[in-house]
N, CA, C and O of each residue as an XYZ file, in Angstrom:
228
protein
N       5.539     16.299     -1.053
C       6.308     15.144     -0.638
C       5.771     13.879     -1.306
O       6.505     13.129     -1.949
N       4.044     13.605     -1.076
C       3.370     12.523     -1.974
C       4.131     12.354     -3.675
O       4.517     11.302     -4.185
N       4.173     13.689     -4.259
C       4.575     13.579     -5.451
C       5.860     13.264     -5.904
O       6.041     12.663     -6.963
N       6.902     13.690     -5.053
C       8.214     13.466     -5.519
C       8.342     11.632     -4.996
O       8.961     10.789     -5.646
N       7.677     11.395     -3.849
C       7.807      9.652     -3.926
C       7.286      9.037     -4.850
O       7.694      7.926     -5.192
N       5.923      9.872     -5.631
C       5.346      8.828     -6.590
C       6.366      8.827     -8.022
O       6.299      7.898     -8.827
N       7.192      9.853     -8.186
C       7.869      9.952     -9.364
C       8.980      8.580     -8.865
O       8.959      7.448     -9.349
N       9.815      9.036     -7.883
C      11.286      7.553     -7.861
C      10.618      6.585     -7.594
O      11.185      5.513     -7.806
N       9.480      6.532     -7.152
C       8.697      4.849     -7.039
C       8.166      4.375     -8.357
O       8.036      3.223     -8.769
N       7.876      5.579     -8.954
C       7.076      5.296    -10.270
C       8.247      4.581    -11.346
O       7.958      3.626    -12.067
N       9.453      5.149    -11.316
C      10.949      5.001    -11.852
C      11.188      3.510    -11.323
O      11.555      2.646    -12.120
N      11.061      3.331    -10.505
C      11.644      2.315     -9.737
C      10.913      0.546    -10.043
O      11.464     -0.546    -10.186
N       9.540      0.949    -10.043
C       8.679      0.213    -10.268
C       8.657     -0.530    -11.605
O       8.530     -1.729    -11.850
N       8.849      0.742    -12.550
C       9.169      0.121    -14.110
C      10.425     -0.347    -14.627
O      10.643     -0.874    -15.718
N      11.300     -0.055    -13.596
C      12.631     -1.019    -13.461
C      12.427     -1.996    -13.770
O      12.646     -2.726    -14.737
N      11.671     -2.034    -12.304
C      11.455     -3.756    -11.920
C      11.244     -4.822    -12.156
O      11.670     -5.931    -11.835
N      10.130     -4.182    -13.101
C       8.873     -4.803    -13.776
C       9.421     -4.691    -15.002
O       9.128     -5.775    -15.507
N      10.031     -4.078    -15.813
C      10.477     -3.859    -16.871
C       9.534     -4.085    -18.040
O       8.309     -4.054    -17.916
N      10.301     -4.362    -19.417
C       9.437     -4.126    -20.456
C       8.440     -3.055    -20.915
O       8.347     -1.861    -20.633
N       7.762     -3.818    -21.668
C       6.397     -2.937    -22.042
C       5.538     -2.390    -21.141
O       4.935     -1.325    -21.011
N       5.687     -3.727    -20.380
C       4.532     -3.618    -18.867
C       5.390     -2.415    -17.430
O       4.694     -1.701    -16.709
N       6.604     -2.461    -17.349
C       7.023     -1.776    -16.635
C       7.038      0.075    -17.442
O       6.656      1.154    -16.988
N       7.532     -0.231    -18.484
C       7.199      1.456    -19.062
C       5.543      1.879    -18.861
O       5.288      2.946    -18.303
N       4.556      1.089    -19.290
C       3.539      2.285    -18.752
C       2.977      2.147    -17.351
O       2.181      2.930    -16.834
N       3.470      1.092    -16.819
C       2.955      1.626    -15.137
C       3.957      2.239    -14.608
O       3.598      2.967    -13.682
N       5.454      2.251    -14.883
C       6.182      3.455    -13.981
C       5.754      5.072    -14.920
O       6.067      6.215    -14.585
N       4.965      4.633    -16.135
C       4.872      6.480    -17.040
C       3.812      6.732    -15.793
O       3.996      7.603    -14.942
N       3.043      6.128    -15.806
C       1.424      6.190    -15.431
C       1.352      6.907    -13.869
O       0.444      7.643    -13.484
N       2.433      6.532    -13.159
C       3.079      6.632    -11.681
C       3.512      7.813    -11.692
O       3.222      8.673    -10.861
N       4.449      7.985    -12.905
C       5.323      9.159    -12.337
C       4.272     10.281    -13.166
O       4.755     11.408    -13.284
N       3.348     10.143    -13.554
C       2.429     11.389    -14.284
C       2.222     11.496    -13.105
O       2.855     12.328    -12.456
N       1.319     10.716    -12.543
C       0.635     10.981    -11.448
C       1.194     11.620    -10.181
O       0.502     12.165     -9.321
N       2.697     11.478    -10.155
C       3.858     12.117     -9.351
C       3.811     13.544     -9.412
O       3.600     14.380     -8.533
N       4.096     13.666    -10.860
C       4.325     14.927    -11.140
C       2.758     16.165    -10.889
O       2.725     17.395    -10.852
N       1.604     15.075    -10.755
C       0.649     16.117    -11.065
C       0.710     16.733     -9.371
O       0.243     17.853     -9.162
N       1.339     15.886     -8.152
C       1.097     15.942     -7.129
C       1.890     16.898     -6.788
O       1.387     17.788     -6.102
N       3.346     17.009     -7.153
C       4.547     17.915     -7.212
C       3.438     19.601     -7.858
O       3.265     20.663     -7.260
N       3.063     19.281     -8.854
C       3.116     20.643     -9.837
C       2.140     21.564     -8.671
O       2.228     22.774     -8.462
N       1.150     20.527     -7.966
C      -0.431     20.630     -7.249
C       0.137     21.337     -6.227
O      -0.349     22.431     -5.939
N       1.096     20.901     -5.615
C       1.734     21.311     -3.872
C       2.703     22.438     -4.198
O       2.891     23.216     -3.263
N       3.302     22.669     -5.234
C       4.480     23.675     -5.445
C       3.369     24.811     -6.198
O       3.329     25.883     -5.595
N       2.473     24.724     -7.419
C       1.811     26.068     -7.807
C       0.082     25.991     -7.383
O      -0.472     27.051     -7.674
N      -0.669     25.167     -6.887
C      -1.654     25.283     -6.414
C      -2.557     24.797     -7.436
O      -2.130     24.540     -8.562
N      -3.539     24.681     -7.184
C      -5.264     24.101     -8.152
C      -4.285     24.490     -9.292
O      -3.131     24.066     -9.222
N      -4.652     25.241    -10.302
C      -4.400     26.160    -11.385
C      -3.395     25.809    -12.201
O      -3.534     26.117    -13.384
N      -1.863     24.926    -11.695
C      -1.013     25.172    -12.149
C      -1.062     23.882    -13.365
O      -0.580     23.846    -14.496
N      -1.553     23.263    -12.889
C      -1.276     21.598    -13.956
C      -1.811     22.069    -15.033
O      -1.234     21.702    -16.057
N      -3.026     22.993    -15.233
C      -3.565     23.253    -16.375
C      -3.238     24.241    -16.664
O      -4.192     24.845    -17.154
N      -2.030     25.040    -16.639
C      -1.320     26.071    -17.286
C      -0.303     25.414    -17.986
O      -0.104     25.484    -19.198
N       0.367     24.733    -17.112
C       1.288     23.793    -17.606
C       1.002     22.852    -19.123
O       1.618     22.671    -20.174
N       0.016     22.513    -18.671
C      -0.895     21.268    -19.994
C      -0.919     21.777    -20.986
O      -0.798     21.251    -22.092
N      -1.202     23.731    -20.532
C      -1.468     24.620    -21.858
C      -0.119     25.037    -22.809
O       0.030     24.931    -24.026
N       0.614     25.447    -21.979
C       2.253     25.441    -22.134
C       2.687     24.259    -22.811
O       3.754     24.398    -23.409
N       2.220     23.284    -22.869
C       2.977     22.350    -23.575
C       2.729     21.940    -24.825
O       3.480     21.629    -25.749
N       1.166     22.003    -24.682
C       0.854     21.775    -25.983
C       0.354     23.163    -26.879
O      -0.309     23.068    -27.912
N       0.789     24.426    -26.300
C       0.986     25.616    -27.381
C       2.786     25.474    -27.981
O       2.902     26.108    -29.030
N       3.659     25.036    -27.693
C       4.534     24.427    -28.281
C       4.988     24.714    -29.879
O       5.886     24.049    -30.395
């Protein structure tokens, strides 16, 4: 639940704020969203499978 608010707040935030300054504090937000989402849906383990998955690419 923490994670999916930090992603539309994170979205929301860099709206707001816009620019340069709003793109990396809503990126920065919604990483941090997503790590909370990936944490609660696959457990410890999953963010760094994922990390691996992305950058074997």
């Amino acid at each position: 639940m923490l994670g999916a608010l930090l992603v539309v707040g994170g979205v929301l935030v860099g709206l707001f704020l816009g620019g340069w300054l709003g793109l990396g504090v809503g990126a920065a937000v919604v990483i941090l969203g997503y790590y909370f989402l990936v944490l609660g849906f696959g457990g410890q383990h999953a963010w760094l499978e994922i990390f691996q998955e992305f950058f074997n690419m």
